[in-house]
mmCIF file of the N, C-alpha and C atoms, coordinates in Angstrom:
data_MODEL
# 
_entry.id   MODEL 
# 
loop_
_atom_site.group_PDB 
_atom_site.id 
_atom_site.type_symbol 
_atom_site.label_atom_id 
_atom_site.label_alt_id 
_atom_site.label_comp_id 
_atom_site.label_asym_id 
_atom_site.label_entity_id 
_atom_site.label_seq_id 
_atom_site.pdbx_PDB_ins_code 
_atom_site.Cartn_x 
_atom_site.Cartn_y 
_atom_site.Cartn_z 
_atom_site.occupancy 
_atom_site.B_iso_or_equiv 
_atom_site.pdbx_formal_charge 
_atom_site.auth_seq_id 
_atom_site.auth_comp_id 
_atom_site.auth_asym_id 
_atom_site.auth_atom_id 
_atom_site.pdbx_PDB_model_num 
ATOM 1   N N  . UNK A 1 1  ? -6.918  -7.016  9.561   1.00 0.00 ? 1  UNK A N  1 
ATOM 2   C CA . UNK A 1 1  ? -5.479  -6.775  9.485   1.00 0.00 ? 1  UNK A CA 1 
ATOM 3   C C  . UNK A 1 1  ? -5.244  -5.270  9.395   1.00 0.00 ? 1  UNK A C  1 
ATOM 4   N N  . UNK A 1 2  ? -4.658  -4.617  10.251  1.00 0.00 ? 2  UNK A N  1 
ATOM 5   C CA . UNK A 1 2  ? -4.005  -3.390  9.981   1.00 0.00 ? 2  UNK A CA 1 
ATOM 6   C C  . UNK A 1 2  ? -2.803  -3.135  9.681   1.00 0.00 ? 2  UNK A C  1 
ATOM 7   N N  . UNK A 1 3  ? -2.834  -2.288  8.741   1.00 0.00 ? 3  UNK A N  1 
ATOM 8   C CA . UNK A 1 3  ? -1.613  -2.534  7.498   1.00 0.00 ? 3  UNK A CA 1 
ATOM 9   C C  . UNK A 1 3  ? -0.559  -0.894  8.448   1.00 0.00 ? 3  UNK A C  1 
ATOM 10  N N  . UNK A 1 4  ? 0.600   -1.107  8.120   1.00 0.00 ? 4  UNK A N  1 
ATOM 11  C CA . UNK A 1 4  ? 1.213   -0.458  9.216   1.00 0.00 ? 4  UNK A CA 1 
ATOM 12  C C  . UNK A 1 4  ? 2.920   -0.119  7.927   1.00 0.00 ? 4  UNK A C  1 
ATOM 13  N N  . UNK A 1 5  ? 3.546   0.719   8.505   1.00 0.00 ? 5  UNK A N  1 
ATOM 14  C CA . UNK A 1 5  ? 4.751   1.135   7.654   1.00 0.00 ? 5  UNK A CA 1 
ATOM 15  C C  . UNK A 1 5  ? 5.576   -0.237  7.573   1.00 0.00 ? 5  UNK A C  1 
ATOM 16  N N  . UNK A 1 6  ? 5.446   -0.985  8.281   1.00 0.00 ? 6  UNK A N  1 
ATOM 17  C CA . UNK A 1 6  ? 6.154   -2.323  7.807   1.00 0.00 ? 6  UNK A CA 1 
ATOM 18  C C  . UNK A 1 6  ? 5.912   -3.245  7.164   1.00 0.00 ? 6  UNK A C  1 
ATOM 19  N N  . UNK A 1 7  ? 4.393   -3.396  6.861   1.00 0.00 ? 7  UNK A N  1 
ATOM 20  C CA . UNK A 1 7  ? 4.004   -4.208  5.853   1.00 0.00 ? 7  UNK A CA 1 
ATOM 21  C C  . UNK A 1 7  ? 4.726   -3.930  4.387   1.00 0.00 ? 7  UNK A C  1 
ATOM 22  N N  . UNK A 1 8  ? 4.688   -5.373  4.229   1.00 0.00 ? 8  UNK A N  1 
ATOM 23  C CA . UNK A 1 8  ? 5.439   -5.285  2.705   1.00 0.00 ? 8  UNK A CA 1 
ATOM 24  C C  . UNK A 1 8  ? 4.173   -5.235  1.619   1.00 0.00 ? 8  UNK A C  1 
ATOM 25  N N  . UNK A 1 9  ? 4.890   -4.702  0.686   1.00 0.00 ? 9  UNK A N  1 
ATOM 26  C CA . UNK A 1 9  ? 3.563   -4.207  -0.948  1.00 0.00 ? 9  UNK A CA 1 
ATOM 27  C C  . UNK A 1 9  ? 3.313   -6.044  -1.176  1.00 0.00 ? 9  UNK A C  1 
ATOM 28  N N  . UNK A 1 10 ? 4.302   -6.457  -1.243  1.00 0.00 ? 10 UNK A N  1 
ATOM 29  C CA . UNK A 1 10 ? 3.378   -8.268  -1.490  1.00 0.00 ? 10 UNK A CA 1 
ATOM 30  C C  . UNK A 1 10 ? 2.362   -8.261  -0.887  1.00 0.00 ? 10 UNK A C  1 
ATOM 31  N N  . UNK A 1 11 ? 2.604   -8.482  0.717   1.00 0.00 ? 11 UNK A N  1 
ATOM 32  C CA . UNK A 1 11 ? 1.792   -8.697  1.709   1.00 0.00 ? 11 UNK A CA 1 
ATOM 33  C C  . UNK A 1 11 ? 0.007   -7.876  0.909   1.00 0.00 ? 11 UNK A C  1 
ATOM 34  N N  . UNK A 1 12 ? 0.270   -6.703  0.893   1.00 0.00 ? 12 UNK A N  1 
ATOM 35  C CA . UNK A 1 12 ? -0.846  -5.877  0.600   1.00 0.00 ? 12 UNK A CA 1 
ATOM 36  C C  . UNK A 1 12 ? -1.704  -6.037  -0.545  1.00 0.00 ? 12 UNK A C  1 
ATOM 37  N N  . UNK A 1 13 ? -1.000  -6.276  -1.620  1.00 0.00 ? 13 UNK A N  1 
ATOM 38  C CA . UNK A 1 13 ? -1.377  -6.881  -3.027  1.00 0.00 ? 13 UNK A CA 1 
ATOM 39  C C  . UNK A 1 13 ? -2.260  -8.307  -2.429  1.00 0.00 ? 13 UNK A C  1 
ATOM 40  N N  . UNK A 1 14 ? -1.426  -9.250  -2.162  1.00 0.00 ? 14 UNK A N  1 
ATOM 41  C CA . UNK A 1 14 ? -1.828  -10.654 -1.969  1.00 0.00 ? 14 UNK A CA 1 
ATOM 42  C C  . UNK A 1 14 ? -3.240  -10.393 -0.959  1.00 0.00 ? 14 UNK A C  1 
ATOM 43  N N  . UNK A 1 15 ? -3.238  -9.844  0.065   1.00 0.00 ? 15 UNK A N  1 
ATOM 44  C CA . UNK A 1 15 ? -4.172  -9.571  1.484   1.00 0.00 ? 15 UNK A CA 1 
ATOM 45  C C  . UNK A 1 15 ? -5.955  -8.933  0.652   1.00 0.00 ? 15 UNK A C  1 
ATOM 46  N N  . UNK A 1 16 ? -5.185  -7.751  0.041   1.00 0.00 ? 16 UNK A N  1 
ATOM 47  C CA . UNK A 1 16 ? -6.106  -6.414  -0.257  1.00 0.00 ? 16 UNK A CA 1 
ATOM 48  C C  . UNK A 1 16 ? -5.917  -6.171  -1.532  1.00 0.00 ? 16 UNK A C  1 
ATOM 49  N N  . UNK A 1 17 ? -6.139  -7.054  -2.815  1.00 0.00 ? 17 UNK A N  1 
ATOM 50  C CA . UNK A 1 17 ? -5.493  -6.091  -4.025  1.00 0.00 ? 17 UNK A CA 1 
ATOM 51  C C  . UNK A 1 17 ? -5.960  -5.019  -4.150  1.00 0.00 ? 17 UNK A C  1 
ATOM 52  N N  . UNK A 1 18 ? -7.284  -4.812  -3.926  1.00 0.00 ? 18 UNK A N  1 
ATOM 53  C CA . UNK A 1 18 ? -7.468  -3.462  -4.235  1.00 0.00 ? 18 UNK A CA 1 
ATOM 54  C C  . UNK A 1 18 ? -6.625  -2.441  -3.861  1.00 0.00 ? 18 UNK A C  1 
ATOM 55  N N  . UNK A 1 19 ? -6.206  -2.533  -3.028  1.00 0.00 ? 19 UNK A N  1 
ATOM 56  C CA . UNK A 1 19 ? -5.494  -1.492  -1.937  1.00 0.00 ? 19 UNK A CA 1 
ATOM 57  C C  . UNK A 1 19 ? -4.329  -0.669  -3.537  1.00 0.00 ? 19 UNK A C  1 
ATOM 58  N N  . UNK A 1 20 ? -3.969  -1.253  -4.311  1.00 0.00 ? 20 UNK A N  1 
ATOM 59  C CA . UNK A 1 20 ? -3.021  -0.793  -5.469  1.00 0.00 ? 20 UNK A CA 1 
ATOM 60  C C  . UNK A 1 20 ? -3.860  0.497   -5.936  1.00 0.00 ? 20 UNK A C  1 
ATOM 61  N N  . UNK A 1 21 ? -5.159  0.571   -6.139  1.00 0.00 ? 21 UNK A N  1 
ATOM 62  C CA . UNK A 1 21 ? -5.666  1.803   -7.327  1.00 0.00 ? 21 UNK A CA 1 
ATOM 63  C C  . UNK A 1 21 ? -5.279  2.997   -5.928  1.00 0.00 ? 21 UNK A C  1 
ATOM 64  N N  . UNK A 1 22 ? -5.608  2.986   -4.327  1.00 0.00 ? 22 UNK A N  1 
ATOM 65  C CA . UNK A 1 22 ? -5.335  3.548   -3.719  1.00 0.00 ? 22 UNK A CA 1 
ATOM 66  C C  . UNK A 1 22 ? -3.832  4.258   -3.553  1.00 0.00 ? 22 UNK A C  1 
ATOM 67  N N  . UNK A 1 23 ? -2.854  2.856   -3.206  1.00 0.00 ? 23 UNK A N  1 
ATOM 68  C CA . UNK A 1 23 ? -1.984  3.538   -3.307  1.00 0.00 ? 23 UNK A CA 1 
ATOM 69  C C  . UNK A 1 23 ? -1.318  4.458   -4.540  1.00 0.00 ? 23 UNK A C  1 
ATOM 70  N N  . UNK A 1 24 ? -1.872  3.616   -5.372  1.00 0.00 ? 24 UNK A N  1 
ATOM 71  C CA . UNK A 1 24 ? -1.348  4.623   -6.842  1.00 0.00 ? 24 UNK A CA 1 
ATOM 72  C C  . UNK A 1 24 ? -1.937  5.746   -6.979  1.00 0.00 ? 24 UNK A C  1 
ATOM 73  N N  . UNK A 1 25 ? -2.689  6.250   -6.195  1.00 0.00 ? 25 UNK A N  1 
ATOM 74  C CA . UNK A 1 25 ? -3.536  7.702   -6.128  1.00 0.00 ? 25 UNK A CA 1 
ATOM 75  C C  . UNK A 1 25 ? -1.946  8.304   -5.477  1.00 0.00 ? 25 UNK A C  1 
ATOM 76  N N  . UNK A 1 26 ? -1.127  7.847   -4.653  1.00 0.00 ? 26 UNK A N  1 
ATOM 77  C CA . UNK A 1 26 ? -0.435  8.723   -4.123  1.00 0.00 ? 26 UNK A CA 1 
ATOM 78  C C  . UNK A 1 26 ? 1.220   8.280   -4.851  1.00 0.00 ? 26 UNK A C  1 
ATOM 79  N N  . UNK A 1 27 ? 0.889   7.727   -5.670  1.00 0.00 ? 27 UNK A N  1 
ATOM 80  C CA . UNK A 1 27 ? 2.215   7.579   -6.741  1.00 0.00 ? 27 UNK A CA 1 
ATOM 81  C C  . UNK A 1 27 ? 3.206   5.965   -6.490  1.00 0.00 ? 27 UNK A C  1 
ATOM 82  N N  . UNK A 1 28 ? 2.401   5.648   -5.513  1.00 0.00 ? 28 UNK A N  1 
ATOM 83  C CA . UNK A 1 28 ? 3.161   4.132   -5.347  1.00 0.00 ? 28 UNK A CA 1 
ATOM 84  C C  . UNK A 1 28 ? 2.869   3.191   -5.853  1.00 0.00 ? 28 UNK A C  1 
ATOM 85  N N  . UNK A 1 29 ? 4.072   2.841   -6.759  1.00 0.00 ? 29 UNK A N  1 
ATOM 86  C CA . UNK A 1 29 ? 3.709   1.432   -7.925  1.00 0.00 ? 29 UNK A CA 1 
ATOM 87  C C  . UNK A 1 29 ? 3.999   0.049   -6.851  1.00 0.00 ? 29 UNK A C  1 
ATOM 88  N N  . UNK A 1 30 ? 2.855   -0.846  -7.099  1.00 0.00 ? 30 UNK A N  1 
ATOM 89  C CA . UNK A 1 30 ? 2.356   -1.848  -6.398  1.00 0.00 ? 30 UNK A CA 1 
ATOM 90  C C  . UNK A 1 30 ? 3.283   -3.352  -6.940  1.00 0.00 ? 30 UNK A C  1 
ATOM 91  N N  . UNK A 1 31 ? 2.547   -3.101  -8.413  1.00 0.00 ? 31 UNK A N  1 
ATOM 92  C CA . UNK A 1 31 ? 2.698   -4.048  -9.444  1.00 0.00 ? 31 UNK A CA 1 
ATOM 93  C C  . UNK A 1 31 ? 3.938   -3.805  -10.771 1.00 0.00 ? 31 UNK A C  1 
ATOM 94  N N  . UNK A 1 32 ? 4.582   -4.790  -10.502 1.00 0.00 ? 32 UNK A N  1 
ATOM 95  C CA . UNK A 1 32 ? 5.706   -4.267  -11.392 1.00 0.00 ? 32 UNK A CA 1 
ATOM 96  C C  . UNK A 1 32 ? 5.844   -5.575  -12.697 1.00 0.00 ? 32 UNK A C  1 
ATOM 97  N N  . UNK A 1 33 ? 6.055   -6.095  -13.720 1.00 0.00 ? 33 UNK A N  1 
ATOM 98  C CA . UNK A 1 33 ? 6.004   -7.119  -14.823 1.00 0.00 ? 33 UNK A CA 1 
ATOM 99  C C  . UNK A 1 33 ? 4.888   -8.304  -14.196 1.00 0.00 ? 33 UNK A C  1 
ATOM 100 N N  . UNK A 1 34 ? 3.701   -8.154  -13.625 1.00 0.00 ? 34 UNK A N  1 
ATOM 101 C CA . UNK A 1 34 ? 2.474   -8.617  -13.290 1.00 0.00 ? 34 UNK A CA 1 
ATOM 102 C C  . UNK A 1 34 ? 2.971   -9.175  -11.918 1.00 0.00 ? 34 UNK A C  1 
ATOM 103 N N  . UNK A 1 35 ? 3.716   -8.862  -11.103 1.00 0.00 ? 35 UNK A N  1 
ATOM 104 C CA . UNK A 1 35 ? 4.503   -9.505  -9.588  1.00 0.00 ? 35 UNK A CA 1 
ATOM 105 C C  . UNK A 1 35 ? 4.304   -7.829  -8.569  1.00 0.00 ? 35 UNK A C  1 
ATOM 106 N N  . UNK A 1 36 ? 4.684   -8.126  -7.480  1.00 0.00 ? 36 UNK A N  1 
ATOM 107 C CA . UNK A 1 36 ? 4.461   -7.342  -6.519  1.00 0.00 ? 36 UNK A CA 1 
ATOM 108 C C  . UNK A 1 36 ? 6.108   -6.895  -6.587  1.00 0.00 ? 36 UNK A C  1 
ATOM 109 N N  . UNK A 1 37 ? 5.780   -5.338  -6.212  1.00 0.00 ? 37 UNK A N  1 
ATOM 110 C CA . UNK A 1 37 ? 7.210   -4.943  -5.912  1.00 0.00 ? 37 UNK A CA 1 
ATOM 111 C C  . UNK A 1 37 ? 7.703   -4.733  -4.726  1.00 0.00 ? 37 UNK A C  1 
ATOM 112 N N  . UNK A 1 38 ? 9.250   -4.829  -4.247  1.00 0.00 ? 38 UNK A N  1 
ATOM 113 C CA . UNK A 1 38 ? 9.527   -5.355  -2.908  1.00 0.00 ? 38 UNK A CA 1 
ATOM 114 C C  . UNK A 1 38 ? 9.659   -4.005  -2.150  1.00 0.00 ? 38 UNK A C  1 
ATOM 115 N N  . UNK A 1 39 ? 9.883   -4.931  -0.919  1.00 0.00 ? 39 UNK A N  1 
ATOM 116 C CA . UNK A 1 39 ? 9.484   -3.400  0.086   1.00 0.00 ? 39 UNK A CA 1 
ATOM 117 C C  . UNK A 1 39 ? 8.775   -3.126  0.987   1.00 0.00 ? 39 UNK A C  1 
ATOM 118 N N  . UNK A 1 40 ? 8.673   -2.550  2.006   1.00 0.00 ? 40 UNK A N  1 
ATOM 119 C CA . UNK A 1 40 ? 7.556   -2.269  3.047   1.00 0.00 ? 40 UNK A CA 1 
ATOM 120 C C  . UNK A 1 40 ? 7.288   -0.986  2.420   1.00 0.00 ? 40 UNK A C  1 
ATOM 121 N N  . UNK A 1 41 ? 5.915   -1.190  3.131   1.00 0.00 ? 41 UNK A N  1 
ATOM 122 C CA . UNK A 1 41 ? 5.096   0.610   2.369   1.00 0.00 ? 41 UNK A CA 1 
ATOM 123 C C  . UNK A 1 41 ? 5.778   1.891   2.758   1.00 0.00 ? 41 UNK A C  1 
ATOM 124 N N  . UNK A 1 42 ? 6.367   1.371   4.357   1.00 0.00 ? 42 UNK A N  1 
ATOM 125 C CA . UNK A 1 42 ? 7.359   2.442   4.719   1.00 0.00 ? 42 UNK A CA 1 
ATOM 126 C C  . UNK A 1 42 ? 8.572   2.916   3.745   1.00 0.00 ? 42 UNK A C  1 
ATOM 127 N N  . UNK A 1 43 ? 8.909   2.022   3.657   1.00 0.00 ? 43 UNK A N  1 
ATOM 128 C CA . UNK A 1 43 ? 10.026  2.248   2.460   1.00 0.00 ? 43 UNK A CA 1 
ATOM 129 C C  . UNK A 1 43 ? 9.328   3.184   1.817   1.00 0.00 ? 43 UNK A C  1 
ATOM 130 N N  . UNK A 1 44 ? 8.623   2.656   0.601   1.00 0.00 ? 44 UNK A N  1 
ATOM 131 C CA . UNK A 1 44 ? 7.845   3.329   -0.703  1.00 0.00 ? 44 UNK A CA 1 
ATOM 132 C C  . UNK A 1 44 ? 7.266   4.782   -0.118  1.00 0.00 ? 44 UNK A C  1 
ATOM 133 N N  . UNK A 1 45 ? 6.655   4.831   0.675   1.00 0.00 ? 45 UNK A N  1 
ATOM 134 C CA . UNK A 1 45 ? 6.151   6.352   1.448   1.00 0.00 ? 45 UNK A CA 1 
ATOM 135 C C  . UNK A 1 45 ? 7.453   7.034   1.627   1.00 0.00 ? 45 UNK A C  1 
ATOM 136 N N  . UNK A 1 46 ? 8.519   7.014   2.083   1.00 0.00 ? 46 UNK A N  1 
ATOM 137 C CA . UNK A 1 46 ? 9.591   7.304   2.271   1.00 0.00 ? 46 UNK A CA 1 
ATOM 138 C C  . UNK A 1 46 ? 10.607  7.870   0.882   1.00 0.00 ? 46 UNK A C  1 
ATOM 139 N N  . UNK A 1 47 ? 10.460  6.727   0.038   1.00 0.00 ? 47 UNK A N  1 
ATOM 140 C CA . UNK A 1 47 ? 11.290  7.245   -1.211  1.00 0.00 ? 47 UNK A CA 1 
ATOM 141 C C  . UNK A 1 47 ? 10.315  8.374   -1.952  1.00 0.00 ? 47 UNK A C  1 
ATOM 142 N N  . UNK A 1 48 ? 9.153   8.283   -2.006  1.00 0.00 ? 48 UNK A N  1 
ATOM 143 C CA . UNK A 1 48 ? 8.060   9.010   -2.361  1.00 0.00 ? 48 UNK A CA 1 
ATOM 144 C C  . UNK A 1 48 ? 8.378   10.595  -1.612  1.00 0.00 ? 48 UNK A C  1 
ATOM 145 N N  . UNK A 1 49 ? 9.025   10.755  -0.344  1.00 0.00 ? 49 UNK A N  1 
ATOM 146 C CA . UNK A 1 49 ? 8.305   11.615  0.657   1.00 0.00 ? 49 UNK A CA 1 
ATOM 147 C C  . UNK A 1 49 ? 6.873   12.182  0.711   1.00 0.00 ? 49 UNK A C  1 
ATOM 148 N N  . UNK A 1 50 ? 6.732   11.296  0.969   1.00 0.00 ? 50 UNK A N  1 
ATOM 149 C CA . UNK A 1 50 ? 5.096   10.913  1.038   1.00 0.00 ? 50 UNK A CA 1 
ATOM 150 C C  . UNK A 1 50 ? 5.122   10.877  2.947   1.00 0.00 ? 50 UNK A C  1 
ATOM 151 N N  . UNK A 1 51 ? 3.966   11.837  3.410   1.00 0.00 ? 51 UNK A N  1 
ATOM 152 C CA . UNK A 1 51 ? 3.506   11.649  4.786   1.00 0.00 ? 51 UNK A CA 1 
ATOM 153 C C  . UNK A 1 51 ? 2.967   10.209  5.508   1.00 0.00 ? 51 UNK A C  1 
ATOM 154 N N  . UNK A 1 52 ? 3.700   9.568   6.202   1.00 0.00 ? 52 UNK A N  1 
ATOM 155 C CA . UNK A 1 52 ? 3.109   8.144   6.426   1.00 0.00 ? 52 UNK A CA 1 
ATOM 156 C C  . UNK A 1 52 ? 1.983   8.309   6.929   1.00 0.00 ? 52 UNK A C  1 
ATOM 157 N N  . UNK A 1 53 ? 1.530   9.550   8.010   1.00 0.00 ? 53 UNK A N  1 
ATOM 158 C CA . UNK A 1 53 ? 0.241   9.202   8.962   1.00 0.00 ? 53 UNK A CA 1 
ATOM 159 C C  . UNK A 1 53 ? -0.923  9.602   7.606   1.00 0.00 ? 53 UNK A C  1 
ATOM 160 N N  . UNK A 1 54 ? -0.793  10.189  7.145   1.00 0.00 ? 54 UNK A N  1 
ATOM 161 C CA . UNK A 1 54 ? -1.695  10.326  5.952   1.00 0.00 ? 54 UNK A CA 1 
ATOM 162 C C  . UNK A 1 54 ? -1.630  8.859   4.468   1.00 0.00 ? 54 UNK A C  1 
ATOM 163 N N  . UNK A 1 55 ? -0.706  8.454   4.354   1.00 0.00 ? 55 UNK A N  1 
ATOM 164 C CA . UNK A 1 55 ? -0.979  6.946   3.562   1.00 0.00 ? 55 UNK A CA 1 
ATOM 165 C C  . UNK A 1 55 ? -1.390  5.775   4.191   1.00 0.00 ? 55 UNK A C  1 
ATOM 166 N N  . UNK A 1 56 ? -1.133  5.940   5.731   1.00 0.00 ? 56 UNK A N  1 
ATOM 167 C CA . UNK A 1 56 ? -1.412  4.638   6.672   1.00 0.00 ? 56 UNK A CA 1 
ATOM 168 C C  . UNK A 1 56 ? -2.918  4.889   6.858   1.00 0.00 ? 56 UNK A C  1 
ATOM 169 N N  . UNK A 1 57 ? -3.573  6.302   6.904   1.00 0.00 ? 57 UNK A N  1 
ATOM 170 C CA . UNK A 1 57 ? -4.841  6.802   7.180   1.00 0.00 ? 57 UNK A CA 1 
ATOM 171 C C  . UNK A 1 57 ? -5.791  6.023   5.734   1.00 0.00 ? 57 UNK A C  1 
ATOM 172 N N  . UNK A 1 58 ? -5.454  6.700   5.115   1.00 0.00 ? 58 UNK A N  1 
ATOM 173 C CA . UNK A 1 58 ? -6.176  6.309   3.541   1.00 0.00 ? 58 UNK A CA 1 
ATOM 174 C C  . UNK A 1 58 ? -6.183  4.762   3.303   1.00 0.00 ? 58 UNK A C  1 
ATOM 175 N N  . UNK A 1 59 ? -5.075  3.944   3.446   1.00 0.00 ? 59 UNK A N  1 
ATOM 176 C CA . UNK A 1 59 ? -5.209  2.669   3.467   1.00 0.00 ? 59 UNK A CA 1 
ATOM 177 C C  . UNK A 1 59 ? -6.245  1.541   4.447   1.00 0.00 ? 59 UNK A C  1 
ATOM 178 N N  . UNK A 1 60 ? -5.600  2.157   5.514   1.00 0.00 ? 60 UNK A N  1 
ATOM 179 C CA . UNK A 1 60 ? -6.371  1.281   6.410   1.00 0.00 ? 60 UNK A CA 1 
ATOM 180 C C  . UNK A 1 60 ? -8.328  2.072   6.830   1.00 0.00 ? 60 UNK A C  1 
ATOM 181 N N  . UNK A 1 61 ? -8.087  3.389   6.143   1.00 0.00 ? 61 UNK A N  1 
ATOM 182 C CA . UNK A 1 61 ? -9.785  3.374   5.739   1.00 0.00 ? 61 UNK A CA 1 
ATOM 183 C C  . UNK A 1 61 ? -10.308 2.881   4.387   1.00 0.00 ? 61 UNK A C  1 
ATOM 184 N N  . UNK A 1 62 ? -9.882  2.453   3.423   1.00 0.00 ? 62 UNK A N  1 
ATOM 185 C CA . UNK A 1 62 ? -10.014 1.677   2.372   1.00 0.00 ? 62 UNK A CA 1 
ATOM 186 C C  . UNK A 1 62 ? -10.250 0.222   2.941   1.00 0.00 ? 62 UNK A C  1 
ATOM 187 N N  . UNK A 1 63 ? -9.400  -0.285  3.701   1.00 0.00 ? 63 UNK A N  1 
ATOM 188 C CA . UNK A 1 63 ? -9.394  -1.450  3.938   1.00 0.00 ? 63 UNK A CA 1 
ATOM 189 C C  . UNK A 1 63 ? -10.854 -1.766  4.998   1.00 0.00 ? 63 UNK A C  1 
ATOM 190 N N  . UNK A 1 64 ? -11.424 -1.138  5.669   1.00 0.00 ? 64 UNK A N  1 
ATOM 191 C CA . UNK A 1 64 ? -12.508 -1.473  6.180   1.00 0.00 ? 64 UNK A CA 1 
ATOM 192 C C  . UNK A 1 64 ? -14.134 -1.625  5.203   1.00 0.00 ? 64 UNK A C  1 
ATOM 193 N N  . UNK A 1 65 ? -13.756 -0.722  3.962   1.00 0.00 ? 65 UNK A N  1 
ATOM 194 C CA . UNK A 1 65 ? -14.710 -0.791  3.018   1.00 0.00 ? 65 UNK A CA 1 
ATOM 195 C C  . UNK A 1 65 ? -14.439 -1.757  1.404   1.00 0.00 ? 65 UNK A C  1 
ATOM 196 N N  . UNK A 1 66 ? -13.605 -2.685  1.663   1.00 0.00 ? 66 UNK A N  1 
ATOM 197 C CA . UNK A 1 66 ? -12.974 -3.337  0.506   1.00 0.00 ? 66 UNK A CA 1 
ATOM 198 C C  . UNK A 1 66 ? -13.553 -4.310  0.811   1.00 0.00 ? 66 UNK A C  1 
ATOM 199 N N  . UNK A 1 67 ? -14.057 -5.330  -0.285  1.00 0.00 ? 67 UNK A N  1 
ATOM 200 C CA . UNK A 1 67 ? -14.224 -6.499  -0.154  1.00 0.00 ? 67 UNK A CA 1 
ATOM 201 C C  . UNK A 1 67 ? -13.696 -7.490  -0.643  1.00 0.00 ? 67 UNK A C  1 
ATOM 202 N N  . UNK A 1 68 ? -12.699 -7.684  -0.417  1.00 0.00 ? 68 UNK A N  1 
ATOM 203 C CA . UNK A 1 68 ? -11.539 -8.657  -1.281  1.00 0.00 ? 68 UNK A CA 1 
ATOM 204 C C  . UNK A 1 68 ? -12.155 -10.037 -1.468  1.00 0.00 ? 68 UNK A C  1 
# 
């Protein structure tokens, strides 16, 4: 699965949990009262101003070395 600015943080949590300690390296809360918080990553990269080609990079190279 390649995770893309439209994937939603559920989707990613549920798919990849790991993928959360990653994104929280770049300030994006995943997990909110033990539930996923809503949203596509685009969104969250966005409210962040956070560079997407650089969070889409880091994720989806995480995701080839994760073993969920």
């Amino acid at each position: 699965m390649k995770i893309d600015a439209d994937t939603t943080i559920e989707e990613l949590v549920r798919t990849h949990p790991k993928l959360v300690s990653v994104l929280e390296r770049f300030g994006i809360v995943c997990i909110a009262c033990g539930e996923p918080v809503w949203g596509t990553l685009g969104e969250h990269v966005r409210e962040k101003g956070l560079d997407m080609d650089e969070v889409l990079d880091a994720v989806n190279r995480a995701i080839g070395g994760l073993d969920d």
